[in-house]
Each structure stands twice: as structure tokens, then as C-alpha cells.
N, C-alpha and C positions, 0 to 999 in steps of 0.2 A: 674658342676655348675660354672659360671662365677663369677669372681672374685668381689667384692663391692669395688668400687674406694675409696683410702684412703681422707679422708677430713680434708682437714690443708687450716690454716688461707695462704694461697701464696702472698696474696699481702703485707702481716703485714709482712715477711722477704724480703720485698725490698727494695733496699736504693738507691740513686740518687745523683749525683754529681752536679744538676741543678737544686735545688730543686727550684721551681715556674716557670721555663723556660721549653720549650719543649725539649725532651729526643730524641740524634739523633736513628738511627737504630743500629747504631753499640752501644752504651750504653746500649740500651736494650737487645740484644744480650748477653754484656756482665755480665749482670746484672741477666737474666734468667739462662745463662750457672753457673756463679757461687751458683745461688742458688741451682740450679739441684744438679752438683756437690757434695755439702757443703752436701748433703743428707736430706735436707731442703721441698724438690721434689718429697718423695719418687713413684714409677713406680703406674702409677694409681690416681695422684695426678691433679685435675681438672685444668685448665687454664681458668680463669674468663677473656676473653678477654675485655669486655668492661670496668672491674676494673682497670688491667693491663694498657691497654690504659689511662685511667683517671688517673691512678699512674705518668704515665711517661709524661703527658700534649702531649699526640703523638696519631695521628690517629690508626687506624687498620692495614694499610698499613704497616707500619715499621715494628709491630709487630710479623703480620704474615708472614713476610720478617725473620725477627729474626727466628722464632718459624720454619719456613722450613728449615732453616741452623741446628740448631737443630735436627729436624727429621733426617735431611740428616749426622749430628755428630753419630747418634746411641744414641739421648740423651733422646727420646721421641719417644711415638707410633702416631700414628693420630686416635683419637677414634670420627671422624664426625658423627654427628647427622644426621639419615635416616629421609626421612619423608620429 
């Protein structure tokens, strides 16, 4: 039986060193890894990217740039939506 993805608030533990300026790639990078880390993340924990983006004032581009360095750390699975 497949696992039920854990449900935490991910955007209410980010914080920003730019707060109302846009967030470069590498911030948000830095921003997601330490929340993973922190166990904040835990495995099965949704990524709202369109929240994520509006958090950081940064398109999807950065993001998703972020979130594949990640994949590629061992930090996160990629559970893409079929359909």
C-alpha cells in the first residue's frame, strides 16, 4: 500500500533575506535545502510550487532550477503528476 504524503504547512517555515524584493535561485536553493535538512521537509512532504514562488517574489524558473539541484543532492524524490 503506498505511502500517504506527510502534510505540513512548507511555505509558513520559510524565511527570506529580501523580504518584498525578488529571491535570486541561489536563495531559494538555499532556503529549501535548509528547510529539508532542519527535518522541517520530512520524505513525502508536498512542494506547492506556485506558493513557494509567490513566497520568494521569483517565477517557477528559479524554483524548479533550485528543486533539480536538490533531486540531484539526494534531498527529494520527483513525484510528477501523470495525466
Amino acid at each position: 500500500m503506498p505511502r500517504e504524503p506527510v502534510s505540513t504547512d512548507l511555505v509558513s517555515r520559510l524565511s527570506t533575506s529580501t523580504p518584498g524584493q525578488p529571491s535570486s535561485q541561489q536563495e531559494v536553493l538555499v532556503e529549501l535545502r535548509r528547510v529539508i535538512l532542519a527535518g522541517n521537509a520530512p520524505p513525502g512532504t508536498p512542494i506547492p510550487l506556485d506558493e513557494v514562488a509567490r513566497f520568494f517574489d521569483c517565477s517557477l524558473i528559479p524554483l524548479r532550477e533550485s528543486l533539480q539541484t536538490l533531486l540531484g543532492e539526494g534531498l527529494g524524490e520527483d513525484h510528477a503528476q501523470a495525466g
